[in-house]
Backbone as a ProteinNet text record, in pm:
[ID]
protein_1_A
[PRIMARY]
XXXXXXXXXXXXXXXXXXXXXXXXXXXXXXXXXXXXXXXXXXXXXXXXXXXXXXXXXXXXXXXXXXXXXXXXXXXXXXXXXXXXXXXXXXXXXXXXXXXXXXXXXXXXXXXXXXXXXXXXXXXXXXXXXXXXXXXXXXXXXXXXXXXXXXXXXXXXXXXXXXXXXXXXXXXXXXXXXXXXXXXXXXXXXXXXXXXXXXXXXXXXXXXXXXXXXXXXXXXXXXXXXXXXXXXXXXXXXXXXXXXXXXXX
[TERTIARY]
-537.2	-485.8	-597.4	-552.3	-613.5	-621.4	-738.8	-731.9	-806.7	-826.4	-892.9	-912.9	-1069.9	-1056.9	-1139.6	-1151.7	-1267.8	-1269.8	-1361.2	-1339.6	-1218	-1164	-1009.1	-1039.1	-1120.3	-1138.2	-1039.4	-968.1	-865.5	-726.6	-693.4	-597.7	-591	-722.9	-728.5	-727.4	-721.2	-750.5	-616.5	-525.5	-378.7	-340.7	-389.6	-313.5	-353.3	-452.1	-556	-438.8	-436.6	-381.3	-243.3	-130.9	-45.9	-47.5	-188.4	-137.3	-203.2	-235.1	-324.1	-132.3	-45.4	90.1	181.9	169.9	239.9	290.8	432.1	511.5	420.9	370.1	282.1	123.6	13.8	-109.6	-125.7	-243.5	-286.6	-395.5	-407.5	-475.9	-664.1	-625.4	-785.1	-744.8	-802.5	-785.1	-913.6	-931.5	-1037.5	-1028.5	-1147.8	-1122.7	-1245.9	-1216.5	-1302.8	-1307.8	-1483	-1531.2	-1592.6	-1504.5	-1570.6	-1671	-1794.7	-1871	-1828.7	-1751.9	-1750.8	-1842	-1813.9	-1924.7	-1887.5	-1764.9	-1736.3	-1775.1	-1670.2	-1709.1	-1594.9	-1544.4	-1410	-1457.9	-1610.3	-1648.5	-1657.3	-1711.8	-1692.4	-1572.6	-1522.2	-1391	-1334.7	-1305.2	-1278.1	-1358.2	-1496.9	-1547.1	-1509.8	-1486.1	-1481.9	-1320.5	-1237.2	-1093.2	-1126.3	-1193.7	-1231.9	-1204.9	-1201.1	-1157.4	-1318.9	-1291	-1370.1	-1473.7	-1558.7	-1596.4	-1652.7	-1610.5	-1665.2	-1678.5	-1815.6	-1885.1	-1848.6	-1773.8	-1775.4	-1808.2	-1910	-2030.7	-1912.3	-1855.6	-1750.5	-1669.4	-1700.7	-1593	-1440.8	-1350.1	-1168.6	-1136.6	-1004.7	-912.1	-924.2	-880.9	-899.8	-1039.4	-1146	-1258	-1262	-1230.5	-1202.8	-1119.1	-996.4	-878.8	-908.2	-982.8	-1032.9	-1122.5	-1225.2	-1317.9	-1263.3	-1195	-1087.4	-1035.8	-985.5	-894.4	-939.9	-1114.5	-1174.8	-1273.3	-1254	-1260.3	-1184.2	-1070.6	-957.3	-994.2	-941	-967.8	-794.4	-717.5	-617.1	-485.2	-390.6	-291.8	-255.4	-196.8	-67.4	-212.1	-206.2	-291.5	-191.2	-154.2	-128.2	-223.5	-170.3	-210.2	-132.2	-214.9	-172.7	-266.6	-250.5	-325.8	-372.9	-483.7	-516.5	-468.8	-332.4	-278.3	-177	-122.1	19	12.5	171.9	176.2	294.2	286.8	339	426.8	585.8	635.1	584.6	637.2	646.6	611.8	736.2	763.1	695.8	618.8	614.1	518	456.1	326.8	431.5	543.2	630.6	698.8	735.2	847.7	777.2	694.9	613.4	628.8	550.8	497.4	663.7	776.9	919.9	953.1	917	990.1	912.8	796.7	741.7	761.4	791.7	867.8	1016.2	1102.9	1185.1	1222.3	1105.4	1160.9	1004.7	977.3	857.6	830.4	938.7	911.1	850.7	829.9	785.5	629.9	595.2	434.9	397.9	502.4	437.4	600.7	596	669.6	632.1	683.7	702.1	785.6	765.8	880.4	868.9	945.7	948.3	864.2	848.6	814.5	944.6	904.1	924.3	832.4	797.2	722.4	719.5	606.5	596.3	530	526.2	494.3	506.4	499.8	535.8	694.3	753.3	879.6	1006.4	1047.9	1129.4	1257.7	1314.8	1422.9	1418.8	1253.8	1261	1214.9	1168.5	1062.4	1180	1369.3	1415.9	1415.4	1482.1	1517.9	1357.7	1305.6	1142.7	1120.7	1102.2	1061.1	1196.5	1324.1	1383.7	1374.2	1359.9	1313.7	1197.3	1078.9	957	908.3	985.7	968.7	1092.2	1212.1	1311.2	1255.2	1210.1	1168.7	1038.6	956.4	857.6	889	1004.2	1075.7	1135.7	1187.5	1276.7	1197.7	1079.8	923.5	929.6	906.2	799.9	888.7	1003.4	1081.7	1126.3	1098.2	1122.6	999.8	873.3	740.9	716.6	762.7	737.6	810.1	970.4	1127.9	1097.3	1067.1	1063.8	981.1	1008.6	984	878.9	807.9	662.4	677.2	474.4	442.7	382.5	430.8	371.8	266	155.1	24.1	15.1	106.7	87.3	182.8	253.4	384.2	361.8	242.6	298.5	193.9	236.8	167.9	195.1	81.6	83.2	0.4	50.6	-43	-166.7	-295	-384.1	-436.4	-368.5	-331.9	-289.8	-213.3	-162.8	-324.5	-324.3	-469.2	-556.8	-619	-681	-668.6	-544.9	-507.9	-536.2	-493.1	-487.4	-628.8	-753.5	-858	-903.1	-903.7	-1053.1	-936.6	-807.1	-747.5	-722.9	-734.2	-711.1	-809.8	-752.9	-880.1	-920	-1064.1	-1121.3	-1123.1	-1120.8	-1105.9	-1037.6	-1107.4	-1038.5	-985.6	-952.5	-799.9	-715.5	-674.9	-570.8	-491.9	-351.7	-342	-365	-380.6	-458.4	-332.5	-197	-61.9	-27.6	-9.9	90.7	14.5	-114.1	-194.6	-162.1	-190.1	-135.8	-40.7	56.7	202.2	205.2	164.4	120.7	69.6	-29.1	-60.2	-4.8	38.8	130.3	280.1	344.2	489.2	470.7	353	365	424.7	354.8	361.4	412.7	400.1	476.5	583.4	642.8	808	760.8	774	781	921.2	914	1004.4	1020.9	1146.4	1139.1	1193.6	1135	1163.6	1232.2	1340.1	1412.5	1382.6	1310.2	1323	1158.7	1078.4	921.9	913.2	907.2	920.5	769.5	778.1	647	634.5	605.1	581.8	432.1	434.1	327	327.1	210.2	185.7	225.4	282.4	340.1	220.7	77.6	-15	-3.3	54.4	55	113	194.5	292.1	230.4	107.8	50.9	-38.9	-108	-232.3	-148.6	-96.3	-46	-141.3	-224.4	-347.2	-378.1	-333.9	-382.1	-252.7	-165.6	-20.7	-24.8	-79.2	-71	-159.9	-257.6	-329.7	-314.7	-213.9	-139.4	-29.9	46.1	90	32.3	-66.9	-191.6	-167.9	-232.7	-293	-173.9	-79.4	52.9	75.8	86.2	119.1	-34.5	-157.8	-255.4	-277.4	-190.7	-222.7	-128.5	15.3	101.8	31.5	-28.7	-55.5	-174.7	-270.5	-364.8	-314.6	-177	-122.5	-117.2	-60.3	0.9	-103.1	-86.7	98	166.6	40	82.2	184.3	209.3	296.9	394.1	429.4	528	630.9	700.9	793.5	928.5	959.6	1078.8	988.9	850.1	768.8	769.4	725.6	731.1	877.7	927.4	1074.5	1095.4	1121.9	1179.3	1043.3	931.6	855.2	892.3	892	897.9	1077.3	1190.3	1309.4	1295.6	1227.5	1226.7	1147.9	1030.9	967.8	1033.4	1139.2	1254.3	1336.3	1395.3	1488.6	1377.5	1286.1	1238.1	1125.9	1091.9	1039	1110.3	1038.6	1094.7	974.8	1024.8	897.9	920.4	708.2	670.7	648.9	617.2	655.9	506.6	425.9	316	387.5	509.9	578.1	508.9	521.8	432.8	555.8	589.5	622	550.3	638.4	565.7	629.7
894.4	759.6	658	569.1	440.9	288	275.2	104	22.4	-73.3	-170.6	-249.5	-310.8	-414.6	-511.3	-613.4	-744.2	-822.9	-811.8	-933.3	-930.8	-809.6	-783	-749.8	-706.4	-598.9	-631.8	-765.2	-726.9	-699.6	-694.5	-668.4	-481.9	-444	-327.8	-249.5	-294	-229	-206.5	-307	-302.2	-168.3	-176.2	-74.1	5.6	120.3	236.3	268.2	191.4	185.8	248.7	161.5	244.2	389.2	421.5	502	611.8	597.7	712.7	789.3	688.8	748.2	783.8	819.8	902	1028.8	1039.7	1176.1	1282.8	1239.8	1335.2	1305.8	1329.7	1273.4	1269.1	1169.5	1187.9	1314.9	1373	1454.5	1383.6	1280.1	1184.3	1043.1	948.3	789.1	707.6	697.1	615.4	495	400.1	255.1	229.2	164.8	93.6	-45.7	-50.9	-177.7	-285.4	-377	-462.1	-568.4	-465.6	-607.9	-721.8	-602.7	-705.3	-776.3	-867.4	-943.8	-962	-884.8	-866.4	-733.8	-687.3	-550.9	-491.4	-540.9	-382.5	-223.5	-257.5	-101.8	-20.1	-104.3	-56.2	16.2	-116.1	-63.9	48	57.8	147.8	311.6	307	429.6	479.9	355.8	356.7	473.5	444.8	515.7	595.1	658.9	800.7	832.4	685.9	700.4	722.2	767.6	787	616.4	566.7	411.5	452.5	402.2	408.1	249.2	233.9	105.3	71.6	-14.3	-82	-176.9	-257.4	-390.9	-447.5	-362.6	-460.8	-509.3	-714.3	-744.1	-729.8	-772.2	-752.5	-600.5	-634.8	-540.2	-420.6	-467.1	-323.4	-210.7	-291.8	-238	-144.1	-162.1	-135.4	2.8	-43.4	72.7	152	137.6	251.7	365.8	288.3	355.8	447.3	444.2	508.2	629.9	578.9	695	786	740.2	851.6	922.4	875.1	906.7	1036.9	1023.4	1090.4	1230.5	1338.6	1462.7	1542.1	1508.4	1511.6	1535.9	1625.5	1586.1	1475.8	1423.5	1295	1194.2	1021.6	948.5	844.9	810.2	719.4	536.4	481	347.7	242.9	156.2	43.8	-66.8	-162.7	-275	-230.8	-361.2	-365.5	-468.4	-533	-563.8	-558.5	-414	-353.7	-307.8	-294.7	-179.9	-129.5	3.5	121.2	171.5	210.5	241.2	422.4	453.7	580.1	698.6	713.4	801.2	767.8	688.5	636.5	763.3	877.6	942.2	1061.4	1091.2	1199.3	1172.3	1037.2	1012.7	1005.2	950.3	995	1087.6	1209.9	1377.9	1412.2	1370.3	1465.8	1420.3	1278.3	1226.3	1310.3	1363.2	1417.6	1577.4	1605.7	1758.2	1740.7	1670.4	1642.5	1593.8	1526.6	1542.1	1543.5	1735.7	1728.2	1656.7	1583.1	1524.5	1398.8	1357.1	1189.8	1251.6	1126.1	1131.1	1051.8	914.6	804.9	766.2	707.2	638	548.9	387.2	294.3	265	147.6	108.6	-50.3	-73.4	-236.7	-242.2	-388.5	-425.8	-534.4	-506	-645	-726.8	-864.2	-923.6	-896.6	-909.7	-881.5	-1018	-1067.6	-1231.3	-1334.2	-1465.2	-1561.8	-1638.9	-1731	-1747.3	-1652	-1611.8	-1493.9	-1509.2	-1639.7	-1672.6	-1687.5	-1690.3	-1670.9	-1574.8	-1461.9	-1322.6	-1217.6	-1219.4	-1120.9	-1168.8	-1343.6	-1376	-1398.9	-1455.1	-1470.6	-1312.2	-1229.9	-1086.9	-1088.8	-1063.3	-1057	-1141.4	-1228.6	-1316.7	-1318.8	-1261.6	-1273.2	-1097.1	-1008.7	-862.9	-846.3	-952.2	-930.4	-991.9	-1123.6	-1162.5	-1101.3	-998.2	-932.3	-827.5	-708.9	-625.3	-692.4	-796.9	-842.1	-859.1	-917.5	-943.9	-816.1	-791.6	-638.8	-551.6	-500.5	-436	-506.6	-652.8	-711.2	-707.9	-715.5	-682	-519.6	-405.5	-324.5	-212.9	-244.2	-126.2	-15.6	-40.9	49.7	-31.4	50.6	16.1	12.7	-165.5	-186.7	-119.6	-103	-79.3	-161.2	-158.9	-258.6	-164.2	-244.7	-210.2	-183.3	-245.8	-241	-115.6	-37.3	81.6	175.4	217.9	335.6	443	552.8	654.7	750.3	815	859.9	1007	1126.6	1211.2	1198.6	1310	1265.7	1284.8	1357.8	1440.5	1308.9	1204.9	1117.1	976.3	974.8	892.6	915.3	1061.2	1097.8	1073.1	1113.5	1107.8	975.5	867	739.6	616.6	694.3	683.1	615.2	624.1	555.8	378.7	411.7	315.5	209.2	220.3	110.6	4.1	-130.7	-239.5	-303.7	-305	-302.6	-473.9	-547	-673.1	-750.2	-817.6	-914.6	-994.9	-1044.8	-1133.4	-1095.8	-953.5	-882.5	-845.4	-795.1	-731.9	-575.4	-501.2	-383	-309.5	-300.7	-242	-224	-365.3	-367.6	-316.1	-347.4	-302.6	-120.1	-76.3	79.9	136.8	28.8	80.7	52.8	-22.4	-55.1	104.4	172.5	262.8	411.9	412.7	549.7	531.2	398.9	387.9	469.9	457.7	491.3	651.3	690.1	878.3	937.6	863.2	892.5	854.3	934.7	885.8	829.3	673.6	624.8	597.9	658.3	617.9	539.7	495.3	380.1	460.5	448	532.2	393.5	410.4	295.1	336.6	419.9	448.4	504.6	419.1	440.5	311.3	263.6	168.6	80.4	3.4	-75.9	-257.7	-295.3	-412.1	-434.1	-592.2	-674	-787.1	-868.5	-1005.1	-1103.9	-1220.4	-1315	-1434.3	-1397.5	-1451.3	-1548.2	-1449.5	-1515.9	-1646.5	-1661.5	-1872.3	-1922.5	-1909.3	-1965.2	-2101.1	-2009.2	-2046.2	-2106.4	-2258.6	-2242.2	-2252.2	-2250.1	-2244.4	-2066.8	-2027.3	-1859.3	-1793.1	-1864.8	-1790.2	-1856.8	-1958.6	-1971.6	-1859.5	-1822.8	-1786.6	-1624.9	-1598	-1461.6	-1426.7	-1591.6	-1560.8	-1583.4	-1635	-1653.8	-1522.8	-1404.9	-1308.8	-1178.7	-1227.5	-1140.4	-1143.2	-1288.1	-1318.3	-1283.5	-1311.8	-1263.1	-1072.6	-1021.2	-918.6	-868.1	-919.9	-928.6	-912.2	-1055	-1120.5	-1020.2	-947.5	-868.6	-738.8	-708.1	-587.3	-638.3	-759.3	-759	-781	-729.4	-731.3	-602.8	-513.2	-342.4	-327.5	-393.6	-413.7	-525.2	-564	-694.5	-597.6	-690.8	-611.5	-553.9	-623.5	-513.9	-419.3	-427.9	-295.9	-240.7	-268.3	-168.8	-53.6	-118.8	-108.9	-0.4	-19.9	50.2	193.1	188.4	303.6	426.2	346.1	373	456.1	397.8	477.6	603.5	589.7	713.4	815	784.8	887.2	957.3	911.4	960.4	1012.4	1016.6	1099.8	1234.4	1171.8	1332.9	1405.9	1356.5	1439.3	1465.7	1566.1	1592.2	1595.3	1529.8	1521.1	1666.5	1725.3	1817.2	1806.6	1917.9	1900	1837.3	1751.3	1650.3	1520.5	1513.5	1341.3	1314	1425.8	1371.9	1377.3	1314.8	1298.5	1381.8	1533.4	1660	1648.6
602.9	618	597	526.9	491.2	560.7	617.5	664.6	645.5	535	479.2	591.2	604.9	706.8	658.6	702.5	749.6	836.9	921.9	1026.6	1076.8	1109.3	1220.1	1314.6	1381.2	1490.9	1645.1	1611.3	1737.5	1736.7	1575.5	1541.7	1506.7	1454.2	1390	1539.3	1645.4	1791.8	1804.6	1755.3	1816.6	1740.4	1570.2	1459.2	1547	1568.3	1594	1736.9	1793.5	1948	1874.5	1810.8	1789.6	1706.6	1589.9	1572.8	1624.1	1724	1868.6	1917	1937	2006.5	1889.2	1809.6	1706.9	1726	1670.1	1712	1628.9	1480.8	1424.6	1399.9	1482.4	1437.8	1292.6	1315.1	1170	1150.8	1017.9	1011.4	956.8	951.4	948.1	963.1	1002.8	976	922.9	828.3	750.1	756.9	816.2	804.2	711.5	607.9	512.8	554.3	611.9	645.7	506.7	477.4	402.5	418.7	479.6	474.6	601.6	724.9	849.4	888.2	946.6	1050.3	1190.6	1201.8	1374.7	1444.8	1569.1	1606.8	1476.2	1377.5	1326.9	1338.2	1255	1253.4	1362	1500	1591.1	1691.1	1700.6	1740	1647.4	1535	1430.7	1495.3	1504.9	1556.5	1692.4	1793.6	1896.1	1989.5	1848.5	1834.3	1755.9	1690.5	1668.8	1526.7	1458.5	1306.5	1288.5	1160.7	1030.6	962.6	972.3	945.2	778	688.7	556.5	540.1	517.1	433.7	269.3	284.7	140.3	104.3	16.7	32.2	-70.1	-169.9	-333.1	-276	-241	-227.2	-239.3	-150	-209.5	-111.1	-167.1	-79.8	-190	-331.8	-421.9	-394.5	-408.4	-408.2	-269.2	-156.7	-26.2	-11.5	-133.2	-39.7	-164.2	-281.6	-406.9	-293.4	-246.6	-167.2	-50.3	10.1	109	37.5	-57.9	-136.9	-202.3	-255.4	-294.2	-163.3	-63	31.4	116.7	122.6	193.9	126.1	247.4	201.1	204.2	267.8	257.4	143.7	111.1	6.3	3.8	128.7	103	183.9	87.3	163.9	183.4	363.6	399.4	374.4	364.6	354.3	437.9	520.1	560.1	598.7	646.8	708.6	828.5	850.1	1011.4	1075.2	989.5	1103.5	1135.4	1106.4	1054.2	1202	1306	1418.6	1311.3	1325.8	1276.9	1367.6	1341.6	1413.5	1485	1569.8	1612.6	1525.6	1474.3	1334.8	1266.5	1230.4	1110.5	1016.5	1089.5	982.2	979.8	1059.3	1077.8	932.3	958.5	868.1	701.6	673.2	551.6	509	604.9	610.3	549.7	626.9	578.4	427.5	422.3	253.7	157.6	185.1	85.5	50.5	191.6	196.2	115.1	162.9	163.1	-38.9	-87.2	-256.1	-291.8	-337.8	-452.9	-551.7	-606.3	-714.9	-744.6	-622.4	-592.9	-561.4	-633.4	-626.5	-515.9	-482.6	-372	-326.2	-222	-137.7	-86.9	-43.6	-29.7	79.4	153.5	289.4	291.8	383.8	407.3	555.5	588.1	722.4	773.2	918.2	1012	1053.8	1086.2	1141.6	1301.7	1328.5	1505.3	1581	1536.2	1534	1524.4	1538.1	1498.5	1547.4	1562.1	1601.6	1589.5	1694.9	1674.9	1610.6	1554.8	1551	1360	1344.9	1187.1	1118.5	1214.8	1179.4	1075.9	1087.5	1052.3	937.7	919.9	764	677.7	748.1	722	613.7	669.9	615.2	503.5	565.1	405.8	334.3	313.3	188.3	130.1	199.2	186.2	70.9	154.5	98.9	-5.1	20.5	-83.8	-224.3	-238.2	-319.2	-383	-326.8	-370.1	-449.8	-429.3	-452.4	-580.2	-554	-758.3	-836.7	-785.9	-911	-975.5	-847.3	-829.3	-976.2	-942.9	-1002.1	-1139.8	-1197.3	-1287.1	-1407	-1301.8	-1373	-1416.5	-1302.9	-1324.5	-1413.1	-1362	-1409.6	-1324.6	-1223.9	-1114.6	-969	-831.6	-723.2	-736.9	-684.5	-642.6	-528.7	-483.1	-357.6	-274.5	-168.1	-58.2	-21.7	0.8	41.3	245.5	276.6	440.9	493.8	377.9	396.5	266.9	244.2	207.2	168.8	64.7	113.9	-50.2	-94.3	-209.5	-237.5	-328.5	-316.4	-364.3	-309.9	-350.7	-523.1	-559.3	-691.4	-826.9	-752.5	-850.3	-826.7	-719.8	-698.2	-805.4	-830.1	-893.7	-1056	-1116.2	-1232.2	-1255.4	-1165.6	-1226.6	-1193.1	-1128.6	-1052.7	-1147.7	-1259.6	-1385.7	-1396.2	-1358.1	-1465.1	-1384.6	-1235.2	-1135.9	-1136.8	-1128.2	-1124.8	-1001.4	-988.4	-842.7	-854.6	-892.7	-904.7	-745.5	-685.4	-581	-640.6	-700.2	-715.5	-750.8	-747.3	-726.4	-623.6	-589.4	-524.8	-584.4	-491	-477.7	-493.2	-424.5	-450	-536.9	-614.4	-758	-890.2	-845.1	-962.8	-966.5	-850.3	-854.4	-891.6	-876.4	-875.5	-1048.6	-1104.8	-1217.6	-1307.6	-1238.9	-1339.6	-1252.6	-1132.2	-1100.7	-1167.4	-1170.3	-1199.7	-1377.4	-1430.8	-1579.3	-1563	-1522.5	-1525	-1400	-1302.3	-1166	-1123.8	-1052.5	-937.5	-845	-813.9	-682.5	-609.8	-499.4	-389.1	-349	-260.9	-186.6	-24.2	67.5	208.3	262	365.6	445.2	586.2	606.2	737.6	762.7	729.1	765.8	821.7	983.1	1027.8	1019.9	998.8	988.3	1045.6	1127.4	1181.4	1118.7	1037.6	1010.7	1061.2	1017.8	1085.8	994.4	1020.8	977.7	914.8	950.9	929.7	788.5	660.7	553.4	530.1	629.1	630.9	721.8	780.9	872.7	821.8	631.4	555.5	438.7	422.5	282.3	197.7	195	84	89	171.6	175.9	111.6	130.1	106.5	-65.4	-126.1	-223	-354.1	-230.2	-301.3	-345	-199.4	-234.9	-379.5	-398.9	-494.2	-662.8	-610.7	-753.3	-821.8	-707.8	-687	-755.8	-724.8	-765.4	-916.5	-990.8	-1122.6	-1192.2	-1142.1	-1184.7	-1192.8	-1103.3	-1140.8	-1246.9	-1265	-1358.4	-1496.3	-1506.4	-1654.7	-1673.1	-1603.7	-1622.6	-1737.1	-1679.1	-1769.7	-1937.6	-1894.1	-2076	-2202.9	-2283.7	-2367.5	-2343.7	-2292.5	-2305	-2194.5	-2060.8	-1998.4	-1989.9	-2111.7	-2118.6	-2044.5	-1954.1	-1909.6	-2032.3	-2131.9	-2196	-2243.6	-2289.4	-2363.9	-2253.4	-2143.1	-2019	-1998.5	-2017.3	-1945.6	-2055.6	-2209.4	-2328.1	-2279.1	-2305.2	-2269.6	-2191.9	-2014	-1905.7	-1921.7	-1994.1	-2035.1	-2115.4	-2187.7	-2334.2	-2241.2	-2172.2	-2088.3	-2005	-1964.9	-1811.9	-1920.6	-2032.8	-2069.6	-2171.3	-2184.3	-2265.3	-2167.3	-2062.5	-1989.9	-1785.5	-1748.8	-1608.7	-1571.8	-1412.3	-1289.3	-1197.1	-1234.3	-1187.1	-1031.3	-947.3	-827	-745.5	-863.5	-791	-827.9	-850.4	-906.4	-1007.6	-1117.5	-1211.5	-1373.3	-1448.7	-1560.7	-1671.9	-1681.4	-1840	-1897.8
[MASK]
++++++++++++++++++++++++++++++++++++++++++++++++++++++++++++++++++++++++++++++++++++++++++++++++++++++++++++++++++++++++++++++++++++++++++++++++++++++++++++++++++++++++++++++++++++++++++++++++++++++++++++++++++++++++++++++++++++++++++++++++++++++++

């Protein structure tokens, strides 16, 4: 399991805290410190994770380092300032038992924060409208970076082609080069609570969606979405996914 941090350490106390009470431990928890300047790393050691130093600015550079990190088949990924439901490493561990053919899986969140009366529609509009991009840019399910979880087998294959770039997001860009040759999932029942933090900053929240169309426009022309789309079809009818979610 994967946890990008900076300068969280009282939030990353809350993640660690929930995922200490899990129906299934984790079999490692890696926190990639970017270059904190608080206690994260600490606290991070202090709960018995794994502390990996990463100086390359950004979240990509961060959760690359993690992943070539992880020793594990399946690598969970989330935030530090994600609480994770219960199930939530159970429920992973079964989707992947449950269909060989998927290379990664994906989930939604709830907010755990912020006015309670706007946290349900807040999140669907916020993750609904991410999901139509997502799936309009891609012709298949983006991944949310705070929910989900991928083998380590497809990491690898697609390791040279991911861009470590901070003004990216670090998700879509992945989902970007696993959606080519891989099955991604979408799981409905990997419970995940995040922080509402992002409508707090409209200059931060703007800058999230910079960050989205920038990683978009990074693909093309080779990913215009109909070239995407016409490709990404002809591949699904002349080939079948092997039991790493891989497209032969």
């Amino acid at each position: 399991m994967i946890i990008p941090v900076k300068d969280d350490a009282d939030v990353l106390r809350r993640c660690l805290r929930a995922l200490s009470v899990q129906t299934r431990a984790a079999d490692e928890i890696i926190v990639v410190d970017n270059a904190s300047t608080d206690a994260s790393a600490q606290v991070a050691a202090d709960a018995g994770a794994i502390v990996v130093r990463c100086d390359a600015p950004g979240i990509p550079a961060a959760s690359a380092c993690g992943y070539d990190r992880a020793t594990g088949q399946i690598i969970l990924r989330l935030d530090a300032d994600c609480i994770p439901g219960g199930r939530w490493i159970q429920a992973m561990q079964e989707a992947f038992h449950g269909d060989p053919h998927a290379a990664a899986f994906t989930g939604g969140a709830r907010f755990v924060d912020g006015p309670r009366i706007l946290r349900a529609p807040l999140a669907k509009a916020y993750l609904g409208a991410y999901a139509i991009i997502g799936f309009a840019a891609l012709g298949h399910v983006p991944m949310f970076g705070s929910n989900m979880a991928f083998r380590r087998t497809a990491w690898r294959s697609v390791r040279s082609l991911v861009h470590q770039n901070p003004v990216l997001h670090d998700d879509f860009d992945l989902a970007f080069h696993l959606g080519e040759d891989h099955r991604i999932r979408y799981i409905s029942h990997a419970d995940m609570g995040i922080s509402m933090r992002p409508f707090r900053d409209p200059r931060g929240f703007l800058r999230r969606v910079r960050r989205g169309f920038t990683t978009v426009l990074m693909h093309w022309p080779h990913d215009f979405p109909p070239t995407r789309w016409q490709r990404l079809a002809r591949q699904r009818r002349t080939k079948q996914p092997t039991s790493a979610g891989r497209f032969e």
